[in-house]
Structures are given as C-alpha cells and as structure tokens.
C-alpha positions as CSV (number, residue, x, y, z in Angstrom):
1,X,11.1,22.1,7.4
2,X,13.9,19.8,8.9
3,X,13.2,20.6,12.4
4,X,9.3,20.0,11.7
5,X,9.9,16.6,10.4
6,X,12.2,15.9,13.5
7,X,9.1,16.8,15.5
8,X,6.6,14.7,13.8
9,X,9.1,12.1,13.8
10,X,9.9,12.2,17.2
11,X,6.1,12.1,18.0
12,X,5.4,9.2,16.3
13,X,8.0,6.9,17.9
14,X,6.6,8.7,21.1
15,X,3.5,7.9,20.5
16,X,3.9,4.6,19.3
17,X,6.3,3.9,22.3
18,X,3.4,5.0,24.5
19,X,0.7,2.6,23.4
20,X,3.0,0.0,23.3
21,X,3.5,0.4,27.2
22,X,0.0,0.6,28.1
23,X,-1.3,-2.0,26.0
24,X,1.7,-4.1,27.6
25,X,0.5,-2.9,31.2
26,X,-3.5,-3.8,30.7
27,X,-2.4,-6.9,28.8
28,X,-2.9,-10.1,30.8
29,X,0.4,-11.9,32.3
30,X,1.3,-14.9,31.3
31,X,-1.4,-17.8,33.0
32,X,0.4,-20.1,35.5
33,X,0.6,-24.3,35.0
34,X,-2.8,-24.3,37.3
35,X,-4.7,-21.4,35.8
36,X,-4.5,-22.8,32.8
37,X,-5.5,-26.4,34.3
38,X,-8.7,-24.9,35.9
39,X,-9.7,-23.9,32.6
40,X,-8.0,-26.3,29.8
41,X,-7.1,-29.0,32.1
42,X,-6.0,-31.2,28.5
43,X,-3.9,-28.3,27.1
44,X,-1.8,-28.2,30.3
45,X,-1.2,-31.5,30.2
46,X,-0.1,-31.5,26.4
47,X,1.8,-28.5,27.4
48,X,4.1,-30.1,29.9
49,X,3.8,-33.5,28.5
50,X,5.0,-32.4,24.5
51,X,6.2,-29.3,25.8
52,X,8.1,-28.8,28.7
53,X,9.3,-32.5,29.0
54,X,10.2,-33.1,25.4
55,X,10.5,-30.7,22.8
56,X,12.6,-28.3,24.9
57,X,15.0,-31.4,25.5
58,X,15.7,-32.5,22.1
59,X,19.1,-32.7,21.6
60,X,19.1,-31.7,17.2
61,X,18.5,-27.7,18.5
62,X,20.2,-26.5,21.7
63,X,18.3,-24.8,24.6
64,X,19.9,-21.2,23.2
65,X,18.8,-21.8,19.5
66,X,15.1,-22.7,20.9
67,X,15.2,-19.6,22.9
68,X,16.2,-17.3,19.8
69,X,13.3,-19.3,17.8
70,X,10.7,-18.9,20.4
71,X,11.8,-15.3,20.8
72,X,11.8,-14.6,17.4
73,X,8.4,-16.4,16.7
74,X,6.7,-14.2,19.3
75,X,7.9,-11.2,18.0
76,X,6.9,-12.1,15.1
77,X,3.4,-12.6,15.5
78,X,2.9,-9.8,18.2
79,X,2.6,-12.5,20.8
80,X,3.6,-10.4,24.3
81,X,1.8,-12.6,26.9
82,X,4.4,-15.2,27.0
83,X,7.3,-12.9,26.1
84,X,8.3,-11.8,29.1
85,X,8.6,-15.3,30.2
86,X,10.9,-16.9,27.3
87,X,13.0,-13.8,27.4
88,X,14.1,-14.1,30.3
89,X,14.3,-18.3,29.5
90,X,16.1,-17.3,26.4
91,X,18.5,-14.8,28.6
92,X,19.2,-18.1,31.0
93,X,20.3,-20.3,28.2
94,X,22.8,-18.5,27.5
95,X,21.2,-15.2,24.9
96,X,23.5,-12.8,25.4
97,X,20.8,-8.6,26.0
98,X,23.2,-7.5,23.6
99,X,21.8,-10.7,21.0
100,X,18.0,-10.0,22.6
101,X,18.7,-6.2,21.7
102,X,19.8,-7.7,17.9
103,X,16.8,-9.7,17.5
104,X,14.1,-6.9,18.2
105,X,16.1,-4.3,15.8
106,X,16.2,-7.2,13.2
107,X,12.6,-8.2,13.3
108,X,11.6,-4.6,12.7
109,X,12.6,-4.6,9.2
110,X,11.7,-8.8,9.1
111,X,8.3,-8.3,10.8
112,X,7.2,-4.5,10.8
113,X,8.2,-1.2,13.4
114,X,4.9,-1.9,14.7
115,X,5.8,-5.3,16.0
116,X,9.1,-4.6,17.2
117,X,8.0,-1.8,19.4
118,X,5.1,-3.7,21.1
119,X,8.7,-6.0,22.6
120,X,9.8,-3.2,23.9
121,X,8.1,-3.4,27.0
122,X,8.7,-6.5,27.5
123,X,12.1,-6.2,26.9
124,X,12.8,-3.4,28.8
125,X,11.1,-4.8,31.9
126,X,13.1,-8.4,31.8
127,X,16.5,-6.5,31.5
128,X,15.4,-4.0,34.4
129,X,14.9,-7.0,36.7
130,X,18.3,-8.3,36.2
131,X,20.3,-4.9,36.3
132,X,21.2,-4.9,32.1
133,X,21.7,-1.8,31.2
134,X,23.3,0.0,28.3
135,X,27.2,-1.0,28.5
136,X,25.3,-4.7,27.8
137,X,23.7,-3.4,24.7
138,X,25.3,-3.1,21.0
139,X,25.6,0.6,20.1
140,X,23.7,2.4,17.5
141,X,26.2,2.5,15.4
142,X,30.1,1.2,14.7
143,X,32.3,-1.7,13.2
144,X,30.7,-4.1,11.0
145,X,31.3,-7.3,9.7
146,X,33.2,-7.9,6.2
147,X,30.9,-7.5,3.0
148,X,31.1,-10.1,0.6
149,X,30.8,-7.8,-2.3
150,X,30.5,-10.5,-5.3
151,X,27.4,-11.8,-3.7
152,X,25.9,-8.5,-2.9
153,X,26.5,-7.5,-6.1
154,X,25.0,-10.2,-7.3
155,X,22.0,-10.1,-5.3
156,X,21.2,-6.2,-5.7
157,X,21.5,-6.2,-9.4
158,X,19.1,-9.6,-9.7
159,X,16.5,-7.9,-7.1
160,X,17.4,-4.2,-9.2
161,X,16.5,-5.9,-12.8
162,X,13.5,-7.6,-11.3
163,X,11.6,-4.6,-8.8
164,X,14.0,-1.6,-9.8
165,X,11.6,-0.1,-12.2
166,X,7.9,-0.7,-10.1
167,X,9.8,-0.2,-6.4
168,X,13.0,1.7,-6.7
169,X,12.8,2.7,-3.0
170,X,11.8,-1.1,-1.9
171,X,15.6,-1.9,-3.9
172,X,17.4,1.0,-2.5
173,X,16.2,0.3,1.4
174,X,17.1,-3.4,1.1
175,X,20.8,-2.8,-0.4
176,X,21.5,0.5,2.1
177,X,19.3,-0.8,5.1
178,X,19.2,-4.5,4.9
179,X,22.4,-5.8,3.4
180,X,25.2,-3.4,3.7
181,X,24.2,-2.5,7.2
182,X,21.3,-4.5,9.6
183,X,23.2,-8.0,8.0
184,X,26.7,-6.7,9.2
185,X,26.2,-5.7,12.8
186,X,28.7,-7.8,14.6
187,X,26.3,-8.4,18.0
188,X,24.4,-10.8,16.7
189,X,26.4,-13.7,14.4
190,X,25.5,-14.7,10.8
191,X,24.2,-18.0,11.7
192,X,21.9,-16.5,14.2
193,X,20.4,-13.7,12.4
194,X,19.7,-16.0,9.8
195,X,18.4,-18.2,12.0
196,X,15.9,-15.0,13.8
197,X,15.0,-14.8,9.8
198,X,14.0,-18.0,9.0
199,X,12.3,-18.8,12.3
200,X,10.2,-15.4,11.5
201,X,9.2,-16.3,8.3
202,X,7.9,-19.9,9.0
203,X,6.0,-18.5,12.1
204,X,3.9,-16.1,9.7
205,X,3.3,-17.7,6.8
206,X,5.8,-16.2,5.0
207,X,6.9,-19.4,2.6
208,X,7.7,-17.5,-0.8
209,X,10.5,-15.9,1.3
210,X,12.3,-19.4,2.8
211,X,14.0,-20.5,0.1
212,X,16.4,-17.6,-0.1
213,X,16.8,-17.2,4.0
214,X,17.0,-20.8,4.6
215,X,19.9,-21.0,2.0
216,X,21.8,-18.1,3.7
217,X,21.2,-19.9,6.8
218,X,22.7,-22.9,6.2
219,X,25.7,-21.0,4.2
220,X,25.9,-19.5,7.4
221,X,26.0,-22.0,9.4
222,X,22.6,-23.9,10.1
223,X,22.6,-27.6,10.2
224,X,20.0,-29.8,7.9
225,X,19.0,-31.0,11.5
226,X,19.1,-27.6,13.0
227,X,16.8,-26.3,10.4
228,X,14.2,-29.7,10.9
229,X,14.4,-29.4,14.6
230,X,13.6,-25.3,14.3
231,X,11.1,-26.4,12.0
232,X,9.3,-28.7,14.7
233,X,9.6,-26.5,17.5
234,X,7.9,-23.8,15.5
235,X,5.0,-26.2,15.2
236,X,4.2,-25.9,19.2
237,X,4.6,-21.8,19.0
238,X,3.3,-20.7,15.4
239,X,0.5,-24.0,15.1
240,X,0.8,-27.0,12.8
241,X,-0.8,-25.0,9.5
242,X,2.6,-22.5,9.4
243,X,4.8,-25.7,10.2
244,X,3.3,-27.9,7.1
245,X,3.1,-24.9,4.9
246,X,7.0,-24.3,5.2
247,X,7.8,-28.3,5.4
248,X,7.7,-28.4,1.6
249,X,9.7,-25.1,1.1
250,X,12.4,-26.4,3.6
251,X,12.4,-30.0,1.9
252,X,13.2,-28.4,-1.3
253,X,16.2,-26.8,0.0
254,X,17.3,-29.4,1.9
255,X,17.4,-31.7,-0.8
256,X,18.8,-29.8,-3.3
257,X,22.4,-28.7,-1.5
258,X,24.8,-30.4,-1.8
259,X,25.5,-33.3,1.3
C-alpha cells in the first residue's frame, strides 16, 4: 500500500511538473518596450514613465525588497509571462537563488502547490542561464532558526480553540508544517519571509489574513514606510482594486502599534 501511494504520489508531482513545463514553453514571452508600443502605445508610456523611471527608484523600499515583492506577487497570482524577467532583476539586486529557492517553497503553502510549480520553469530556466546550481540552493532539510515557544504556544492553542473541532487537520498542518518548520528555515530571513507573506496576500485579495502577517512583519523587521511603499508598488503589479482593499487593513495596523 506504501509503495502504491509512493507511486501515485510520484505521478502526480510528475505530472503536474510536466504541464507546468509545456504550458511555460507555448506560453508567450514577455513583450518587448516596442511590441507593446505598436499595440498600447499609452500603456508603454505609463510603463516607463510610472514604472521604470519612478516607482523602481523610490528610495522608502530598496531595489532587493521590490524584487522579492514583485516576485512574490507574480507567483502569487500565476503570472509567468513577466517572471522570467524580474527573476532574474530580482537575482541582480542582490536576491540571493538560495532566497528565490525560499520564496517559491513558501508561496506553496501561502498561494497553493499548483502555483508554485507553474515558477518552476521559470525558475529553473533563469538559474540555468547563469550556472546556479544546487550547492546555491538551501537543502531539503537541516538547522532551523530558534522557536519562540510562548508565542507559538500562544498562537496554536488560540487557532486550536477556534478551528480545532471543524478542521483538526487544517490546525495540525499549520503548527507541524507552517510554524515549527517552513517559518524556521534559516535561507530566507524573518523579515523577508514575512515580507513574501504580506506582499502575497495584498496581491490576491486576501485582506482578512493582513492583520496578523503584517504584524509579524513589522515584529520582524518591516518598517511603517517599508510596508506603505510595498503597498504602492503592489498597486502597479496586482491593480489598484487589491491595493485600496488592503490600504484600510494596513492603516489599522499601522496606527495601532506602538510609534
């Protein structure tokens, strides 16, 4: 039974791995400055004009923390056109393939297997072109960061007494899978995982989940400005609806830390 549920297992990641890399290959590449121009000749200009000019030069997010939040935003919402292309922009300001290797595992759980595969490809094909190869990339498994056990315990017995008895397995994942394992792995920092979360959350609509993230964010790190800036940015790669609907959420927490 064991060795048939390895099968079907193994199948399925095949499988899934497979369409993945032939929906990457048939997908369309990225259009170039005067493609877009023969077609949208006002978007290119607002492209390079808000875009490229400006937002990417604001100094309250650095170029690295835009790359992780454009990463993380196109993961996110199964966006692979332009992937390939901030990867590797990510990689150049200074993302560690060992942090882009982080940030794919961590949006699987964040934003479903499904989505996290279809990066694969991508992935795969921006660290082939530059020679990364596995001593670059975290290992499966190994040391992990320190636990802080009162607010674990904290957090697993308030999410236990309020889901434990509809969604035991949903409770049990999240404190063995989530928090006392994907949270600790030491390649990708606190404030940047948090950071992947956040920027994940805003660019799907996921509101009733900031409060929490955001918090842990800036506990771990994140700036008030940080947080507005990632906010912003988020705006030009997840649309102005997503942006407003989190503005509110991220006001509220804001507000009510302490300065």
């Amino acid at each position: 039974m064991r060795t048939l549920a390895a099968t079907l297992i193994s199948l399925c990641l095949f499988a899934g791995a497979s369409a993945a890399q032939a929906a990457n290959e048939g997908a369309t590449a990225m259009p170039k400055p005067e493609d877009v121009r023969a077609v949208a000749p006002a978007f290119e200009s607002y492209a390079q004009k808000f875009v490229v000019d400006d937002l990417w030069k604001r100094p309250g997010l650095s170029r690295r923390d835009r790359g992780i939040v454009t990463v993380a935003a196109l993961i996110a919402r199964d966006q692979t056109v332009e992937l390939p292309h901030y990867l590797a922009l990510a990689l150049d300001n200074g993302v560690k393939p060992s942090e882009i290797s982080e940030i794919i595992t961590h949006l699987a759980f964040y934003t479903g297997w499904a989505n996290a595969m279809d990066a694969i490809p991508a992935a795969r094909e921006v660290f082939k072109s530059r020679n990364i190869g596995a001593d670059q990339l975290p290992p499966a498994t190994g040391p992990q960061l320190p636990l802080d056990e009162a607010a674990e315990k904290q957090r697993s017995t308030r999410v236990g007494e309020q889901f434990g008895q509809i969604t035991p397995s949903l409770v049990q994942y999240t404190t063995d899978a989530l928090f006392r394992d994907l949270w600790l792995r030491p390649a990708l920092a606190p404030r940047d995982r948090s950071l992947v979360t956040v920027s994940a959350l805003i660019a799907t609509g996921q509101v009733a989940q900031i409060t929490y993230h955001l918090n842990r964010a800036m506990d771990n790190g994140l700036t008030r400005e940080e947080a507005g800036e990632a906010l912003g940015h988020l705006a030009f790669y997840a649309g102005w609806p997503n942006a407003f609907s989190a503005a509110p959420v991220i006001k509220d927490v804001i507000e009510k830390r302490p300065h």
